[in-house]
PATIKE-105857 format. One line per 8 residues: number of its first residue (from 0); their letters; for each residue x, y, z of N, C-alpha, C. Coordinates in pm, 1 decimal, always signed. Atoms other than C-alpha are relative to their C-alpha. Layout:
N
NUM> A> X:Y:Z:X:Y:Z:X:Y:Z | ...
***
This chain:
232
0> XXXXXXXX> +86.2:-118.5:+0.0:+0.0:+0.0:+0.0:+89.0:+122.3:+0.0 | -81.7:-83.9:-6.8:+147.5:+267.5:-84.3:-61.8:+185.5:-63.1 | +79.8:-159.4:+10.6:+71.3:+662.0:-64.5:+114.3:+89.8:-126.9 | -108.4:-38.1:+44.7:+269.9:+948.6:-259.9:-70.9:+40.5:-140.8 | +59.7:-101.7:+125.2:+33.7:+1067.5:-550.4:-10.9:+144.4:+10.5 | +11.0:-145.9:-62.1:-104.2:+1393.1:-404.1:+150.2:+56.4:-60.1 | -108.5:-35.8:+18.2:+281.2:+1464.6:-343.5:+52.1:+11.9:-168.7 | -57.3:+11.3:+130.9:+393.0:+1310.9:-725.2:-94.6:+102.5:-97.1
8> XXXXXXXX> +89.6:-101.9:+136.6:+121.9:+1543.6:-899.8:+28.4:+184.0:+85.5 | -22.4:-167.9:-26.5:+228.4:+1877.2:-717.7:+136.7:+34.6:-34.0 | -106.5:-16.0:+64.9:+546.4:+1796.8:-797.0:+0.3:+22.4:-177.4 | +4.1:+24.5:+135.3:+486.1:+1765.1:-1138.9:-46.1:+127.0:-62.9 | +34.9:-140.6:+27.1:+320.3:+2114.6:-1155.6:+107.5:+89.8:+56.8 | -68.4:-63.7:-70.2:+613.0:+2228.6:-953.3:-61.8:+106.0:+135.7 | +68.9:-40.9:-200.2:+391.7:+2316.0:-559.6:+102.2:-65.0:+19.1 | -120.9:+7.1:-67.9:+637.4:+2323.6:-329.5:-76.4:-50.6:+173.3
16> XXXXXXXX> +105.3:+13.2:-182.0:+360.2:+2313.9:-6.9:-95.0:-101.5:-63.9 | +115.8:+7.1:-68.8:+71.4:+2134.7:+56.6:-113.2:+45.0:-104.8 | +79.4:-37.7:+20.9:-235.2:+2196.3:-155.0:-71.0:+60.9:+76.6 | +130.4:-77.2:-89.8:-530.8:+2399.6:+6.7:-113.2:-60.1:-43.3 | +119.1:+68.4:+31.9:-813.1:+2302.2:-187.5:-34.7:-158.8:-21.8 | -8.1:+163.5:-5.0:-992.1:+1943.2:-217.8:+19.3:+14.1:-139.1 | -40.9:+47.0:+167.5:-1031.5:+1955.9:-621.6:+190.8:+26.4:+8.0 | -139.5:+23.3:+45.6:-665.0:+2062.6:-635.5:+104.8:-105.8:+41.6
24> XXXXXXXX> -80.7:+121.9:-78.8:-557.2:+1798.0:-437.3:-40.4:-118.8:-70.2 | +33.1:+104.2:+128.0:-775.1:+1557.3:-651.7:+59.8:-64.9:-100.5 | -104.5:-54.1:+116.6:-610.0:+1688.8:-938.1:+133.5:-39.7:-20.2 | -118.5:+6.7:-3.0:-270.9:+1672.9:-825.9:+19.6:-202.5:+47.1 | +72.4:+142.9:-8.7:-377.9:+1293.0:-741.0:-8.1:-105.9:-101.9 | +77.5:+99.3:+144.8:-522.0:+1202.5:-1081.6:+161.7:+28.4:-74.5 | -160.5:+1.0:+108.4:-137.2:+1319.1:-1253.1:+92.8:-109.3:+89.6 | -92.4:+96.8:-93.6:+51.2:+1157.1:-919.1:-21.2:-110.1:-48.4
32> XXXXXXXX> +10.7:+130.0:-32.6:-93.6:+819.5:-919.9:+62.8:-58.8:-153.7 | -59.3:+23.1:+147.4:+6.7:+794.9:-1314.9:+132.7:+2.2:+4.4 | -198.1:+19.5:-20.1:+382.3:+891.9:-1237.4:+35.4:-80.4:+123.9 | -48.7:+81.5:-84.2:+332.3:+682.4:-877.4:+28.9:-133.3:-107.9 | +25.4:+107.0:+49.3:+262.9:+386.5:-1116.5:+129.1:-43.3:-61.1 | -101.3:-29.5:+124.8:+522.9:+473.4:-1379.9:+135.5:-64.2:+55.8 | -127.5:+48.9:-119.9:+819.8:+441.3:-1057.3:+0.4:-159.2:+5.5 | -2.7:+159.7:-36.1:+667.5:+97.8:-954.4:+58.9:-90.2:-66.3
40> XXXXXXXX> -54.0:+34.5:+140.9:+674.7:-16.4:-1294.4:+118.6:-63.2:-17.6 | -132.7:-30.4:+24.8:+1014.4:+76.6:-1344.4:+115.9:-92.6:+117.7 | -95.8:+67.4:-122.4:+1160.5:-66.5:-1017.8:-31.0:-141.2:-19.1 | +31.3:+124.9:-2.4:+968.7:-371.2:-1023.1:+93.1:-113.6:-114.6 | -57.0:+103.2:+86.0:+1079.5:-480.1:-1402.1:+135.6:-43.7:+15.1 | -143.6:+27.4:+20.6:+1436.2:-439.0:-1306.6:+33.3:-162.9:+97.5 | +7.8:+107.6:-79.7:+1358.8:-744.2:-1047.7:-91.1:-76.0:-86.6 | +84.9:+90.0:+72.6:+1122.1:-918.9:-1325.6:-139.0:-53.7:+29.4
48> XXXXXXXX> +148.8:+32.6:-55.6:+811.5:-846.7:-1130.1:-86.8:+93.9:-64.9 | +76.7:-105.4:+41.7:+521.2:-724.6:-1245.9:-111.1:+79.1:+107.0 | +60.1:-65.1:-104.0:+308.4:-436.9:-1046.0:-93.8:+15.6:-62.6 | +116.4:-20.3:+67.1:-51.1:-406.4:-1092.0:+1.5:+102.6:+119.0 | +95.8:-70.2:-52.7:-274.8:-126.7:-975.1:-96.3:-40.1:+61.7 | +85.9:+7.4:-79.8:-549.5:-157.2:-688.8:-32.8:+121.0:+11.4 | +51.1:-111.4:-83.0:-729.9:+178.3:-630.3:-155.3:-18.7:+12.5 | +98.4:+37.3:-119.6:-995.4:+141.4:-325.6:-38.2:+112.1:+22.2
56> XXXXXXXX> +93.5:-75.4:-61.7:-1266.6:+346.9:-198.8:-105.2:-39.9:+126.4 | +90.5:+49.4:-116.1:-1484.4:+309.7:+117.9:-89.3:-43.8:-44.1 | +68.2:+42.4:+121.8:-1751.5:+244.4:-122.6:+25.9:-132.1:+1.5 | -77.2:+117.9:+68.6:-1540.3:-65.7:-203.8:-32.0:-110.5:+131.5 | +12.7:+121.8:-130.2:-1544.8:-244.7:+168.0:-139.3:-2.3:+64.8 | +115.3:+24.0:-40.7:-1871.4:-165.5:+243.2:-87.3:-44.2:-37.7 | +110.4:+150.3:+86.4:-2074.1:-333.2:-28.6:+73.8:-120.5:-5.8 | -54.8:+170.2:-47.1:-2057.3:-668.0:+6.2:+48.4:-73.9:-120.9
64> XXXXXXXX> -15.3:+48.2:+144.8:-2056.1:-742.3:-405.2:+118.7:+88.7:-22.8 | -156.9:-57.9:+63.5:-1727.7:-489.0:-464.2:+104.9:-41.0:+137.3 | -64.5:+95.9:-63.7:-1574.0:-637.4:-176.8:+77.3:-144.9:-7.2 | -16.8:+76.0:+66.1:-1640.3:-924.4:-271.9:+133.8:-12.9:-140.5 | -90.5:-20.1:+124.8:-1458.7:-822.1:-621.1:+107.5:-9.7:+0.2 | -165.1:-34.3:+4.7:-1154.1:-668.2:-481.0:+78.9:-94.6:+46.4 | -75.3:+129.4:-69.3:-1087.6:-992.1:-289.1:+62.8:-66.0:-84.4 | -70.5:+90.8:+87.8:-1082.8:-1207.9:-592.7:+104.8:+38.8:-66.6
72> XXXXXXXX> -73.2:-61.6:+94.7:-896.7:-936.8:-752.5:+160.3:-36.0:+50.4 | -106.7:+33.5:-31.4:-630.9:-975.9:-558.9:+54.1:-124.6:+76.5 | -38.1:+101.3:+9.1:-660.6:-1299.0:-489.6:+129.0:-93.1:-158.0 | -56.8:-16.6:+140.4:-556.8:-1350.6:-862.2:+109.9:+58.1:-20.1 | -107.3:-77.2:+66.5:-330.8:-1119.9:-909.4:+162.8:-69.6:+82.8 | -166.3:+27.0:-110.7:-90.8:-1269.0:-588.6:-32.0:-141.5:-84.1 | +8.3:+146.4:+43.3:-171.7:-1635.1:-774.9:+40.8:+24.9:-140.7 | -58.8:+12.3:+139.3:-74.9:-1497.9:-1113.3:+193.9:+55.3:+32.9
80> XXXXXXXX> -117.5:-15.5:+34.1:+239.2:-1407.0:-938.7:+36.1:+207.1:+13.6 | -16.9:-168.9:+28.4:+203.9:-963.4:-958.5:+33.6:+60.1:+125.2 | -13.6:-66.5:-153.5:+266.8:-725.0:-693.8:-107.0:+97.3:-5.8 | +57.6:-67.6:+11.5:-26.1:-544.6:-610.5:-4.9:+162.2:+100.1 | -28.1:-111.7:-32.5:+8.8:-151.2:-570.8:-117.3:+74.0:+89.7 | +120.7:-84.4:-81.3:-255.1:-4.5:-354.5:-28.0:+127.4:+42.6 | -22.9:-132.9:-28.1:-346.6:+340.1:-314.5:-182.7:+41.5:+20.9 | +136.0:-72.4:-16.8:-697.6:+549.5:-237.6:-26.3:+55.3:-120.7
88> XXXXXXXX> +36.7:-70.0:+123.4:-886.3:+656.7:-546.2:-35.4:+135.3:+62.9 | +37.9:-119.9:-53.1:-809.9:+1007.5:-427.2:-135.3:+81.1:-112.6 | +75.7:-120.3:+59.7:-979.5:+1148.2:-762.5:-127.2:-17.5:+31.9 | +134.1:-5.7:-53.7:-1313.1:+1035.4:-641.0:-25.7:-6.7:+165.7 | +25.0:+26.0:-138.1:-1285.1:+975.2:-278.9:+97.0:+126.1:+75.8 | -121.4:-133.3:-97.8:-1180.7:+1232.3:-1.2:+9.4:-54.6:+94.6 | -32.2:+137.6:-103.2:-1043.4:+939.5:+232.2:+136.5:+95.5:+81.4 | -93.5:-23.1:-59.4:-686.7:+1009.0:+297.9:+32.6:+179.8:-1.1
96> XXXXXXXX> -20.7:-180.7:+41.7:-669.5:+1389.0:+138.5:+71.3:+93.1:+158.3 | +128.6:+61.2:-92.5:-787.4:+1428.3:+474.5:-87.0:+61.7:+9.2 | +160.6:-38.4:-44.3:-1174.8:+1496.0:+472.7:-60.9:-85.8:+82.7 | +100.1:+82.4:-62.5:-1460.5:+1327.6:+609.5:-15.7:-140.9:-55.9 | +11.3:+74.5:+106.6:-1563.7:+1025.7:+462.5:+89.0:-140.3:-64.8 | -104.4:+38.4:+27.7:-1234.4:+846.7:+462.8:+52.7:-159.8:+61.7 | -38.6:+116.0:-54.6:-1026.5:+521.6:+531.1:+113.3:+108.4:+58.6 | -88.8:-53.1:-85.4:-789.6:+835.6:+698.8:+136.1:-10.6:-50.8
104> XXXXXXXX> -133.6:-10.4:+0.3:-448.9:+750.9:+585.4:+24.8:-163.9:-38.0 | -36.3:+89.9:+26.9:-243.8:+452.3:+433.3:+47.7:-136.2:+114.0 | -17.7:+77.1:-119.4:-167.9:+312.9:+745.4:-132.0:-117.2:+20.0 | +183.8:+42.7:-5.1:-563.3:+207.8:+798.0:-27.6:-74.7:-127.9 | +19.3:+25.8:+80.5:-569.3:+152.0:+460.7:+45.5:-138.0:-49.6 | -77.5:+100.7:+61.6:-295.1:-126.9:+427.5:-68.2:-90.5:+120.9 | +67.0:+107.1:-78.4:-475.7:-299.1:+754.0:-112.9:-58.8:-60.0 | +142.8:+55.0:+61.1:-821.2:-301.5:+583.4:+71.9:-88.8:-106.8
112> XXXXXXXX> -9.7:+95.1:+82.0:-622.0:-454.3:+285.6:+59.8:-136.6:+62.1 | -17.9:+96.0:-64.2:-467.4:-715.9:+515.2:-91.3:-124.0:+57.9 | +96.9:+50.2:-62.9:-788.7:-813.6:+691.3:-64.6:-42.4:-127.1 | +104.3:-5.8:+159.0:-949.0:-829.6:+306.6:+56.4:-113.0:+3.5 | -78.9:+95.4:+33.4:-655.9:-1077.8:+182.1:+41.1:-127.1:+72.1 | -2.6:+128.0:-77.6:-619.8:-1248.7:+482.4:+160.8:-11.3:+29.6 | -187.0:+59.5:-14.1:-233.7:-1204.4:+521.8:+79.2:-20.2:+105.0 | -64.0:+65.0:-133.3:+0.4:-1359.8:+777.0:+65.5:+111.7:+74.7
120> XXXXXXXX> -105.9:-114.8:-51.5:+181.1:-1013.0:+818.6:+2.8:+119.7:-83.1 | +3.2:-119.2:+24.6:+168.3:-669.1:+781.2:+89.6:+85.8:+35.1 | -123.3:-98.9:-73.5:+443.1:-421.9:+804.6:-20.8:+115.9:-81.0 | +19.2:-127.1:+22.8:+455.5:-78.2:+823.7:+146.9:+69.6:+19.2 | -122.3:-18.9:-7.4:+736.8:+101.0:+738.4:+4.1:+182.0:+20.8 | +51.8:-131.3:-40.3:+779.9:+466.3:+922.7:+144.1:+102.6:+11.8 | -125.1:-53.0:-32.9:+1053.1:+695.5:+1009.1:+84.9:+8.8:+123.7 | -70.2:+46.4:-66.1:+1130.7:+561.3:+1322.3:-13.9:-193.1:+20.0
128> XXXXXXXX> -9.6:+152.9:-10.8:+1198.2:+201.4:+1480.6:-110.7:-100.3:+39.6 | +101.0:+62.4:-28.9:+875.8:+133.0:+1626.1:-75.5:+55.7:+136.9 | +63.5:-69.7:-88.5:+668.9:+185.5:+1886.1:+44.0:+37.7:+125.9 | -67.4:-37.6:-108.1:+814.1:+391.6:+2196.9:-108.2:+31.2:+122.5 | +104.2:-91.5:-111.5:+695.0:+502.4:+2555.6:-19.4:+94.9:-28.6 | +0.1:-165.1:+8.9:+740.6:+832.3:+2429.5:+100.5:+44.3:-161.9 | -39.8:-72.1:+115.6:+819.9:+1035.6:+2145.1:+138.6:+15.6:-29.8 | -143.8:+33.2:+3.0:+1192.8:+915.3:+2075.8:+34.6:+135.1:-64.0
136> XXXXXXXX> -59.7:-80.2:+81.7:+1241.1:+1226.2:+1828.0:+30.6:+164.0:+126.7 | +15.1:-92.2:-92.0:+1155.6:+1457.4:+2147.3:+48.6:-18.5:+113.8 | +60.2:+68.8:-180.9:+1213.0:+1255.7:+2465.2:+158.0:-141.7:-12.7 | -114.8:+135.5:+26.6:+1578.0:+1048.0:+2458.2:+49.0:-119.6:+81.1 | +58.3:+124.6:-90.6:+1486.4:+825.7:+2738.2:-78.4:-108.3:-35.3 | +67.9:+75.3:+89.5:+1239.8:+698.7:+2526.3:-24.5:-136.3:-22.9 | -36.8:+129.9:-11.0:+1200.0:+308.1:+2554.5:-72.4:-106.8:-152.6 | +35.1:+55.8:+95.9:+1161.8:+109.8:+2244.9:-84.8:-187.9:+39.4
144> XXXXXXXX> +46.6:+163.0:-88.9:+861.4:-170.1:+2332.2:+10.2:-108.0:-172.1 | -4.1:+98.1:+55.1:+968.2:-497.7:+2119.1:-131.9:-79.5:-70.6 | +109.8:+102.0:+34.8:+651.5:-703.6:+2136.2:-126.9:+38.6:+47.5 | +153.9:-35.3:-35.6:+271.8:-588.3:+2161.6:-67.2:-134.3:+21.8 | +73.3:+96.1:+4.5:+74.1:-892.3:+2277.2:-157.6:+25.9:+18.3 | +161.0:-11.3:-31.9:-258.9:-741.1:+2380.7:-0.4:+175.8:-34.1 | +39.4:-144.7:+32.8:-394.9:-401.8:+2237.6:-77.0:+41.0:+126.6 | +53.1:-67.7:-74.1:-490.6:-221.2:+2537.7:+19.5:+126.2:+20.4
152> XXXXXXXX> +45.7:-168.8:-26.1:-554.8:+134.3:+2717.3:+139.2:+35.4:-6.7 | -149.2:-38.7:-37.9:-176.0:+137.1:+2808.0:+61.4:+33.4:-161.3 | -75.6:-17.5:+125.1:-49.7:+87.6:+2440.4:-82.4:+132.7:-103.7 | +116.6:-97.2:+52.3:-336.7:+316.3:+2299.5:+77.4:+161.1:+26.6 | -59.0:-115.6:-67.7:-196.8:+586.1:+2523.8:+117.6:+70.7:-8.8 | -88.2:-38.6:+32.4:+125.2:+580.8:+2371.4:+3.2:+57.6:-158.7 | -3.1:+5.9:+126.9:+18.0:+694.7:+2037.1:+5.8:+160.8:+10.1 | -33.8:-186.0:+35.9:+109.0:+1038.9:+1907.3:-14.0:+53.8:-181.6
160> XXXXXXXX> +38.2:-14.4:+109.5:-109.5:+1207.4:+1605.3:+65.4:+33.1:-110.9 | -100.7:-60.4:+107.7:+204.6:+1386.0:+1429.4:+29.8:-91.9:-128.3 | -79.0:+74.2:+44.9:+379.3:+1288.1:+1179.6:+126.4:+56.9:-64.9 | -83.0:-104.7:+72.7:+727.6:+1417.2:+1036.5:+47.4:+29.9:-74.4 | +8.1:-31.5:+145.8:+678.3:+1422.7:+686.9:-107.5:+127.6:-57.9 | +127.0:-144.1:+55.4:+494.1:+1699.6:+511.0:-85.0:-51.6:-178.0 | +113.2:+98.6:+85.3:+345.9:+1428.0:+229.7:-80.4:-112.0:+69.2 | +89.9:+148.1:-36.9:+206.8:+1173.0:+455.0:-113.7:+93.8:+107.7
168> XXXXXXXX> +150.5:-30.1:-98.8:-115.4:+1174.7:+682.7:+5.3:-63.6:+106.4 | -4.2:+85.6:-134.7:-29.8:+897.6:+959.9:+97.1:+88.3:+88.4 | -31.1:+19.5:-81.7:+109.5:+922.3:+1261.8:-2.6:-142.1:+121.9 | +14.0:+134.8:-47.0:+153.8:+666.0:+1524.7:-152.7:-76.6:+97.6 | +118.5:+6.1:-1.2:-192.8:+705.0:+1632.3:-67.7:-131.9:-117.9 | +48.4:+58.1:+136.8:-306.5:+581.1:+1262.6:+85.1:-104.1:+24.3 | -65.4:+208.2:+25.8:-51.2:+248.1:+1289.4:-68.9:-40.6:+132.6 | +75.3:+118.3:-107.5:-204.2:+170.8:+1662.8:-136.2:-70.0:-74.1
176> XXXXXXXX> +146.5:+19.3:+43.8:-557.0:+191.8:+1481.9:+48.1:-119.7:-126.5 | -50.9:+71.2:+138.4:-383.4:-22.5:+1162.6:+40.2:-159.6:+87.8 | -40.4:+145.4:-1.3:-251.1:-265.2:+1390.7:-79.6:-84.3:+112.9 | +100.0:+81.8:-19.8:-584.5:-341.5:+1584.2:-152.0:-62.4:-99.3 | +37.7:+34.2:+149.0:-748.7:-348.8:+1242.8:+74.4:-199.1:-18.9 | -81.5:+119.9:+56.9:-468.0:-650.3:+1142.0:-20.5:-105.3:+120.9 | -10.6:+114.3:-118.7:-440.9:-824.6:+1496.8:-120.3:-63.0:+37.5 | +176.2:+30.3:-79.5:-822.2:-867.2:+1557.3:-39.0:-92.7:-186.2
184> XXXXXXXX> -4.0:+55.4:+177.3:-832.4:-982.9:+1152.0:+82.5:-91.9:+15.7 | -94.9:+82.9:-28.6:-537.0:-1211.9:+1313.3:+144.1:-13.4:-112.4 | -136.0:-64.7:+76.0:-259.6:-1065.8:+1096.5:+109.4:+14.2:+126.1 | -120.7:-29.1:-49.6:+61.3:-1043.5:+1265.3:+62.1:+170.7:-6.7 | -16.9:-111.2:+78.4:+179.4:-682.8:+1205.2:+169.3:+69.1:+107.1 | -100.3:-49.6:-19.5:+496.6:-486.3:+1254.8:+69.1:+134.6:-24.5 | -24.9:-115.4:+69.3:+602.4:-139.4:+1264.1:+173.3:+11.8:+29.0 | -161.8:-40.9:-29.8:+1011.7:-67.7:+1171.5:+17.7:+127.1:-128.5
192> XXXXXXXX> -0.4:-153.7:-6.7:+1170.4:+221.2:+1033.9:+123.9:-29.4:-136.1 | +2.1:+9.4:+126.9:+1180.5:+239.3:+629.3:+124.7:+35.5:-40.2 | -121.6:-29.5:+35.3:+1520.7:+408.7:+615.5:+80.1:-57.4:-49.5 | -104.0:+103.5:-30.2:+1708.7:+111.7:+666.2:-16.8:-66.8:-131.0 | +69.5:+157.5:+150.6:+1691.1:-59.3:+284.1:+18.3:-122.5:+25.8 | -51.7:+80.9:-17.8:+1812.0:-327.1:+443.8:-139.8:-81.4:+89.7 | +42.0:+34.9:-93.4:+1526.2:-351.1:+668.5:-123.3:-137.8:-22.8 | +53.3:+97.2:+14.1:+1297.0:-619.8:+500.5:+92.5:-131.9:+14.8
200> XXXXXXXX> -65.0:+115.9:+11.6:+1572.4:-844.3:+458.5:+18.2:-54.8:+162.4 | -56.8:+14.0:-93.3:+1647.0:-812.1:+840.2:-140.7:-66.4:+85.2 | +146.3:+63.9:-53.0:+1261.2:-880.1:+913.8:-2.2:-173.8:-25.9 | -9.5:+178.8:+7.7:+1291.0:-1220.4:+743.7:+94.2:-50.1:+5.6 | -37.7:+25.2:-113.1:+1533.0:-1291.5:+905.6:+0.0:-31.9:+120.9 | +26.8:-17.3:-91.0:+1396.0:-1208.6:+1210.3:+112.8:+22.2:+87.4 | -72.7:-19.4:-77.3:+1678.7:-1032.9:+1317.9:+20.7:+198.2:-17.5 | -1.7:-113.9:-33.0:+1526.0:-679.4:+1332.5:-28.4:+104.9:+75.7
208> XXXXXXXX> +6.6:-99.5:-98.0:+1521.9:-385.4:+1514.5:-184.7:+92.2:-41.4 | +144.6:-39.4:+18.8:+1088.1:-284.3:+1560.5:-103.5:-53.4:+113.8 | +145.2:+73.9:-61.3:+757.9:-359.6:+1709.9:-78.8:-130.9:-56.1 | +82.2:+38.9:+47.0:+585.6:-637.5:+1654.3:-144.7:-7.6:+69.7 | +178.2:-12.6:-61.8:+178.2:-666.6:+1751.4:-15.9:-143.0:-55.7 | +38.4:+148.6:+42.3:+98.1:-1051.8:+1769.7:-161.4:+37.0:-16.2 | +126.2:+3.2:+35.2:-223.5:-1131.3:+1621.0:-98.9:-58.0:+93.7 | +102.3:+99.5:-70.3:-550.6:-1210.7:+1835.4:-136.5:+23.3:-70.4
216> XXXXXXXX> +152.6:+14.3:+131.3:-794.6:-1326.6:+1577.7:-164.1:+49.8:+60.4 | +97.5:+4.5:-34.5:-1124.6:-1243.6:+1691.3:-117.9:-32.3:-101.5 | +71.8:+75.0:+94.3:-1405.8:-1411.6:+1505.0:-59.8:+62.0:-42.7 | +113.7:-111.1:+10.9:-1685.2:-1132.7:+1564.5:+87.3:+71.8:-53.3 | -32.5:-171.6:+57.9:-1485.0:-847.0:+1393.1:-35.6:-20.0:-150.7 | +16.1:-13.7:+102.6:-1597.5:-789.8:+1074.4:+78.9:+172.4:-66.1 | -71.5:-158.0:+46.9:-1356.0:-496.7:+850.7:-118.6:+137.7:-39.0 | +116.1:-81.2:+68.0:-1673.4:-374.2:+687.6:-102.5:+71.1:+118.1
224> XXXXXXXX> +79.5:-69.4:-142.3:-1872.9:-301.6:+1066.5:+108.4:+76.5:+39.5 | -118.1:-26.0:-65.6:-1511.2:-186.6:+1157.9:-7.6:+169.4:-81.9 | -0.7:-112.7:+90.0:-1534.4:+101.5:+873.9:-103.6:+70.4:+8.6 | +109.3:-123.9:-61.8:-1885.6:+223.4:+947.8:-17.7:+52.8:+117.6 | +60.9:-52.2:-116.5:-1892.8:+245.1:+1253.3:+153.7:+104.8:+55.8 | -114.5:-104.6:-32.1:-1531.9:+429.6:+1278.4:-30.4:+129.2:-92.1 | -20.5:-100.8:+124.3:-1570.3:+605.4:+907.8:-166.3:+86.5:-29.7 | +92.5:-45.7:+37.8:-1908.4:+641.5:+850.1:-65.2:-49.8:-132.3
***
């Protein structure tokens, strides 16, 4: 799942900030996601993979027949072998932008696709190592917790809305909410800190530096009650 249109279409007009308006942000959306694609593309063939497109709308998880759809879709697509690219159909939806209306941010976004697909593991990749008592960038005491086993008030409490990019929308707020999305869907999930190119390899491995959140499946959760009754 991956964000970075918005950004790739203001670039492309040469904005230097932030849009203001929603159409221009749309806009800058509908050119991004064409040059996000273009990158994937490009990176992927040099590894001999191919990247398809996924773009999702709330719309999408809440009927039960396009749900349905996007499942097989990407059922298929991981059985033909593709990598599937995921992003918010910003030009029609005002999800992540951020408005009303929304799956909020890619964070949320890559859980709902987890819980959809059914996958053993979810990782989120951020600009730090993972989840702290406290705001490591502010606070150098800061204690880096290893292993989440139970989503409770305590871990909740450590979440902080920022974030310290000026293209993204999460914060670590948005991955707690992403990774009781995945753990209750019984996904495994993991937040470490994207810098590191090295850092997938070190995950499978299992010799890296992050959070993980063990999964506790719960039977009753449904993603689609999970989205109205948070999103609307």
């Amino acid at each position: 799942v991956s964000s970075g249109a918005i950004a790739a279409g203001r670039q492309a007009f040469g904005h230097h900030k932030r849009p203001d308006s929603l159409a221009e942000k749309q806009a800058f959306a509908a050119v991004g996601q064409a040059r996000l694609m273009m990158v994937y593309q490009k990176l992927c063939s040099e590894y001999n993979q191919t990247a398809a497109q996924v773009l999702l709308t709330k719309d999408t998880m809440v009927n039960d027949s396009s749900r349905y759809n996007a499942q097989n879709t990407f059922d298929e697509l991981l059985r033909l072998g593709a990598i599937p690219i995921v992003n918010e159909n910003d030009t029609v939806s005002t999800s992540e932008i951020p408005y009303v209306d929304s799956f909020g941010d890619n964070d949320r976004l890559s859980a709902i696709v987890a819980a959809l697909i059914g996958a053993d593991l979810l990782i989120l990749l951020s600009d730090i190592d993972g989840l702290f008592t406290d705001d490591p960038h502010k606070n150098p005491d800061a204690k880096l917790i290893e292993v989440v086993e139970e989503m409770d008030a305590s871990i909740y409490g450590m979440a902080k809305s920022s974030t310290g990019s000026d293209v993204g929308t999460g914060g670590m707020a948005t991955k707690l909410t992403a990774a009781k999305i995945a753990t209750l869907s019984g996904t495994d999930m993991i937040i470490a800190n994207g810098r590191d190119v090295c850092i997938l390899h070190h995950i499978f491995d299992d010799s890296f530096k992050g959070t993980i959140f063990q999964a506790k499946k719960k039977e009753a959760f449904r993603i689609e009650d999970f989205i109205l009754e948070t999103i609307g």
